[in-house]
C-alpha positions as CSV (number, residue, x, y, z in Angstrom):
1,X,15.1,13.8,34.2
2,X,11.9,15.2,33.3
3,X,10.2,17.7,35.4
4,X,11.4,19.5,38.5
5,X,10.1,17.2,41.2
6,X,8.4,19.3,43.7
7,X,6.0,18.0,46.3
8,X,3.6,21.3,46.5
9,X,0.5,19.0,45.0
10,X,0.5,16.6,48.0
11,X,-2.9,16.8,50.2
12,X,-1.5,19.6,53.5
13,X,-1.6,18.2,56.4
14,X,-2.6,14.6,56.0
15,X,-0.2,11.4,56.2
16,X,-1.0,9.0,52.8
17,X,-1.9,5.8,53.6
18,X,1.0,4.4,51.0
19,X,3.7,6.3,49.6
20,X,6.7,4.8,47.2
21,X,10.1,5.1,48.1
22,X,10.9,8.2,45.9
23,X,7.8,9.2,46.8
24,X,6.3,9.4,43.2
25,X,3.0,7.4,44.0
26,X,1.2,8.6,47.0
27,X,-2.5,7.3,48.5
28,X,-4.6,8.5,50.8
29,X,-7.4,7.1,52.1
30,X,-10.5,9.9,52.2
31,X,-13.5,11.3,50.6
32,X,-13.0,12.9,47.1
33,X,-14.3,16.0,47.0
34,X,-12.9,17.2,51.3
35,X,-9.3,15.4,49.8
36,X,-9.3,17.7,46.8
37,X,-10.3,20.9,48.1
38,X,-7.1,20.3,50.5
39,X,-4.9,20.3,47.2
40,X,-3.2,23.2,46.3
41,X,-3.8,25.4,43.5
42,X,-2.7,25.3,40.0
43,X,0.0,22.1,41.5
44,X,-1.5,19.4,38.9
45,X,-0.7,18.4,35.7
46,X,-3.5,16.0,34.7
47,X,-6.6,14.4,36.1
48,X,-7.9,11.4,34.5
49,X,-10.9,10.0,36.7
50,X,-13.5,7.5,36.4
51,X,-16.0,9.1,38.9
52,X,-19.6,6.7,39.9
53,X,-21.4,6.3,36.8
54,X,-24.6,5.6,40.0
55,X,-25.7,2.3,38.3
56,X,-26.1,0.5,41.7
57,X,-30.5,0.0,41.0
58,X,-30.8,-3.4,41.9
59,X,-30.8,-4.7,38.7
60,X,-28.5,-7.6,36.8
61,X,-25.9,-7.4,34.3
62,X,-23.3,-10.3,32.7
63,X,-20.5,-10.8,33.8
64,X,-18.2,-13.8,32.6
65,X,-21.1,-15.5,30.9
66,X,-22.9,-15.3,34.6
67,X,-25.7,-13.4,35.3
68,X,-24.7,-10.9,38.3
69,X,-26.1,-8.4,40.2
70,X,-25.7,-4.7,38.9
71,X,-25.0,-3.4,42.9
72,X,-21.9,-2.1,43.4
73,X,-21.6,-0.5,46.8
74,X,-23.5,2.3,48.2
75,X,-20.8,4.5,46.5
76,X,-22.2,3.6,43.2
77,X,-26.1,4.5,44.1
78,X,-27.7,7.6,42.1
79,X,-28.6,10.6,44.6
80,X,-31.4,12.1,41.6
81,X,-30.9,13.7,38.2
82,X,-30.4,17.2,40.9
83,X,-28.1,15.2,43.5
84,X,-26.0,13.6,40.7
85,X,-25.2,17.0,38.9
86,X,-24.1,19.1,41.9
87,X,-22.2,16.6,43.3
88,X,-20.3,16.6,39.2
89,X,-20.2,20.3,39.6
90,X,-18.4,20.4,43.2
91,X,-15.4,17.7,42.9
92,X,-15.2,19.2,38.8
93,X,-14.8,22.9,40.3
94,X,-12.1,21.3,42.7
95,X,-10.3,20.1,39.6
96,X,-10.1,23.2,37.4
97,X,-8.9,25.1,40.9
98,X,-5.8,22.4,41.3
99,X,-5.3,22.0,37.4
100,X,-2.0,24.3,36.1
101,X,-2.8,26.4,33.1
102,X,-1.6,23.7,30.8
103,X,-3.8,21.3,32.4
104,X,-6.4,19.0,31.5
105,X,-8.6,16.2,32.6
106,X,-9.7,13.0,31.2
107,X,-13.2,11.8,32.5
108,X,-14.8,8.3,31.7
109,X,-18.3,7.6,31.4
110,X,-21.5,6.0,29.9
111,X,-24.8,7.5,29.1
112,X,-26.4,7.7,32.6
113,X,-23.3,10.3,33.8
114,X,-22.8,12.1,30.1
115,X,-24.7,15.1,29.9
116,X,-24.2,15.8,33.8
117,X,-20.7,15.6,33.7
118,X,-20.2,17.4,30.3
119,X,-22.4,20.2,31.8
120,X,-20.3,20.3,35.3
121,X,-16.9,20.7,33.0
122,X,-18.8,23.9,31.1
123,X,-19.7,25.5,34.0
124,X,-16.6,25.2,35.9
125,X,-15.3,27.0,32.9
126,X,-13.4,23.7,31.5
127,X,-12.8,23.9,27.9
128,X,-14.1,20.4,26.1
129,X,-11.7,19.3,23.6
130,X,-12.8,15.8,22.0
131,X,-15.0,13.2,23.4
132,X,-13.4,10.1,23.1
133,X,-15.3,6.7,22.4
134,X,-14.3,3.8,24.1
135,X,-14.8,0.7,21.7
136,X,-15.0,-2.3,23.4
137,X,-13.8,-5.4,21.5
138,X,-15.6,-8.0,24.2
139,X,-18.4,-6.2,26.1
140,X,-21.1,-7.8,27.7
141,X,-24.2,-9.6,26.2
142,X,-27.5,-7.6,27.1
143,X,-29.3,-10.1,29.1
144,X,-32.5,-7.7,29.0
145,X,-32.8,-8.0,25.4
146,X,-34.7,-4.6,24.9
147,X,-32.0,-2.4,24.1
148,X,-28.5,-2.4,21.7
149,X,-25.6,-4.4,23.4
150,X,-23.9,-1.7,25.6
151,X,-20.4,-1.6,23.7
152,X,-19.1,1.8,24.5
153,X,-18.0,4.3,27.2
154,X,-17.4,8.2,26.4
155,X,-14.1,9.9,27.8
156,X,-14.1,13.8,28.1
157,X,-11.0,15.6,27.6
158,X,-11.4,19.0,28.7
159,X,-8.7,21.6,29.2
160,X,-8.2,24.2,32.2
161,X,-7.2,26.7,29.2
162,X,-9.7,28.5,26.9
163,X,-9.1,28.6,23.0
164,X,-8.0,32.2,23.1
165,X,-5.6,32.3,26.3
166,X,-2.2,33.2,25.9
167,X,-1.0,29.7,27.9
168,X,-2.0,26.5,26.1
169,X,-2.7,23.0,27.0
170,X,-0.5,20.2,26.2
171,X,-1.2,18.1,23.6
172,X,1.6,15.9,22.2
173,X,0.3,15.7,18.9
174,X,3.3,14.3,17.2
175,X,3.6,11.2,19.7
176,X,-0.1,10.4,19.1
177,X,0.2,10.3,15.5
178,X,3.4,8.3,15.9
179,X,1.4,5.8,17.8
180,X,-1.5,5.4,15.2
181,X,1.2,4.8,12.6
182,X,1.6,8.2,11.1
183,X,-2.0,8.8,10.8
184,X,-3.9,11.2,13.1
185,X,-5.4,9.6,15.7
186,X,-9.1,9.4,15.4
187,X,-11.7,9.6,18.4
188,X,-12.6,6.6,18.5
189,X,-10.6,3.7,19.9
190,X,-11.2,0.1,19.8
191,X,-9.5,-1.7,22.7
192,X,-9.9,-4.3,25.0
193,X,-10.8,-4.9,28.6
194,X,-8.3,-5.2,31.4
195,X,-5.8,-7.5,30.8
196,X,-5.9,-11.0,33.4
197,X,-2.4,-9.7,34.9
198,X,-4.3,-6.0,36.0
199,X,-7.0,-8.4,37.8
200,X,-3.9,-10.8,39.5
201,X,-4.2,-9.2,43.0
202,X,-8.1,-8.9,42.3
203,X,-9.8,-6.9,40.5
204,X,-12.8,-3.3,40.8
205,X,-15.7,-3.6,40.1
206,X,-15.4,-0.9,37.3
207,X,-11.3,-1.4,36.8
208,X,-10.3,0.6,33.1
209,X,-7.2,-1.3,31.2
210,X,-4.4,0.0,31.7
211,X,-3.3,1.1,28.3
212,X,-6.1,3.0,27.3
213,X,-5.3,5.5,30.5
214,X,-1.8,5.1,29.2
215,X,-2.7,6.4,25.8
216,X,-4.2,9.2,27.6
217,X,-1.8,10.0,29.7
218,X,0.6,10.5,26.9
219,X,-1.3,12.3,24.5
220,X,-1.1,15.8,27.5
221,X,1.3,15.0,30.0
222,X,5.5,15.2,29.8
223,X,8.1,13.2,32.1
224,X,7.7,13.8,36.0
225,X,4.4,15.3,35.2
226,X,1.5,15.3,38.3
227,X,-1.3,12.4,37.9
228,X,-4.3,12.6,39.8
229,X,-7.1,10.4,40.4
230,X,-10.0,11.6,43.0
231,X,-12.1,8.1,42.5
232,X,-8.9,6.1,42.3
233,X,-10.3,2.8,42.7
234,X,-7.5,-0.3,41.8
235,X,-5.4,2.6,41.2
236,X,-5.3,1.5,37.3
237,X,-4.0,5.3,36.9
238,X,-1.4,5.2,39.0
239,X,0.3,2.1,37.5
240,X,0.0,3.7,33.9
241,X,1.5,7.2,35.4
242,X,4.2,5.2,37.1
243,X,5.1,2.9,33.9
244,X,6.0,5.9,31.6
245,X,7.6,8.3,34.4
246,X,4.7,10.3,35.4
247,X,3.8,11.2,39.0
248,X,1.2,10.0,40.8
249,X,-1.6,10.5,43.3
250,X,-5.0,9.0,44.3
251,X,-7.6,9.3,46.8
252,X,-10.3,6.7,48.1
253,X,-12.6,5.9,50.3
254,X,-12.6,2.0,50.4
255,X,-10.0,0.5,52.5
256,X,-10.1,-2.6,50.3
257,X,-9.5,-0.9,47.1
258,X,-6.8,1.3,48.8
259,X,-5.0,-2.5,49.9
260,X,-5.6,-3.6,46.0
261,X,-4.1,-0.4,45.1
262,X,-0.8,-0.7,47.5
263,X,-0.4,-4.2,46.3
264,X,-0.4,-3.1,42.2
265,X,1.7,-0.1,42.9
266,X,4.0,-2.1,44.8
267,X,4.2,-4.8,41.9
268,X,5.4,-2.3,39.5
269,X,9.5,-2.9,39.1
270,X,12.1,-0.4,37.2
271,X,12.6,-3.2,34.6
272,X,8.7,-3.2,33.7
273,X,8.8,0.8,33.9
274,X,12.2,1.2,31.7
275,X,10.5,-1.5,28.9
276,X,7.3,0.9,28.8
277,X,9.3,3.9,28.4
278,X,11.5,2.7,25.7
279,X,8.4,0.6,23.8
280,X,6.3,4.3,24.3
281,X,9.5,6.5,23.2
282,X,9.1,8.4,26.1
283,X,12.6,9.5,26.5
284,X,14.3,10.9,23.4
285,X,17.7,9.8,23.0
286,X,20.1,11.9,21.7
């Protein structure tokens, strides 16, 4: 069933901190950028990431109708317009080093980590195919009240493969349009938060539901396909690789999120996973 499973993308040398039984879903406890430079080459499938948008400025925001700090974690603090970029441009050259040809990563976003990111991809010699818009149906009220409602988040997908090369990308086009009702599928995609059952063991500060990764994830990977997530968080990634058959691995450097992550990996049972691969059409039955 789907790919061969080899074990060539796992970090050399280091122990996870969590593995599953059949070894599809490793973690490892570690800084991003010295964990992926330990990768392989050309051993991953997909990245999709959702790296420090550096928002941490001692400010407020809203959440739940409650006026909150904006802090958080030292992780999350700018290091300058300068800082911010080469720090983009070193864990982004990792990527297109450990990405196969027919690779591609997904990166999430706002306006403060757009044009730095975007610019990293270029130089590592990332193609960028579509910039996705993240519609929020319920986003936050802007307790500032000097600037629009802050509604949206930007997703690059950018491939390791240039528009001329001989070895393409994946893109399952038919599945997508499939999805959207036999429409194309447009770039911009109005979904909701996480649901209350991705929060039940607690939740990240900056968790991403689950089925807008999924959607993702579909769109360029195939069965038994390599996942990985550098800024892995909650591990919201891993549990939408895992529910449609994909391979998964993720790195970070918080031992709390890393328990939060064991806990929702651990959740995940073959009845939940078969249900997602049949609702998805994942399989195709002959």
């Amino acid at each position: 069933m789907g790919n061969k499973r080899d074990s060539n993308y796992l970090i050399k040398g280091r122990t996870p901190v969590w593995s599953s039984f059949n070894n599809n879903a490793v973690l490892y406890r570690g800084d991003a950028l010295d964990s992926l430079r330990q990768i392989p080459n050309d051993s991953v499938d997909c990245i999709w990431t959702d790296p420090p948008y550096n928002l941490s400025n001692d400010g407020i925001t809203c959440i739940a109708g409650r006026m909150v700090p904006v802090n958080k974690g030292e992780w999350d603090r700018s290091r300058g317009i300068e800082g911010d970029y080469q720090f983009n441009l070193a864990w982004t050259k990792e990527c297109f080093r450990i990405l196969r040809p027919t690779g591609s990563i997904w990166v999430t976003g706002t306006l403060h980590v757009h044009s730095s990111v975007g610019m990293a991809l270029q130089r590592n010699g990332f193609r960028l195919l579509n910039d996705i818009v993240w519609e929020k149906t319920n986003p936050p009220p802007n307790l500032g009240r000097r600037t629009f409602t802050h509604s949206t988040e930007l997703i690059f997908w950018a491939s390791k493969s240039q528009k001329n090369d001989r070895i393409k990308y994946k893109f399952n086009y038919e599945k997508m349009k499939e999805m959207n009702g036999g429409k194309q599928m447009k770039t911009v995609w109005k979904m909701g938060g996480p649901k209350s059952k991705e929060k039940s063991f607690g939740k990240h500060p900056t968790q991403k539901p689950v089925d807008l990764i999924q959607r993702c994830l579909i769109a360029c990977t195939d069965i038994g396909d390599v996942v990985i997530d550098p800024f892995a968080g909650s591990s919201s990634t891993g549990v939408a690789a895992l529910m449609i058959d994909r391979r998964f691995l993720g790195i970070d450097n918080n031992e709390e999120f890393i328990e939060l992550s064991i806990k929702r990996l651990q959740d995940l049972s073959p009845c939940t996973i078969n249900w997602y691969l049949i609702t998805y059409h994942c399989y195709t039955f002959k």
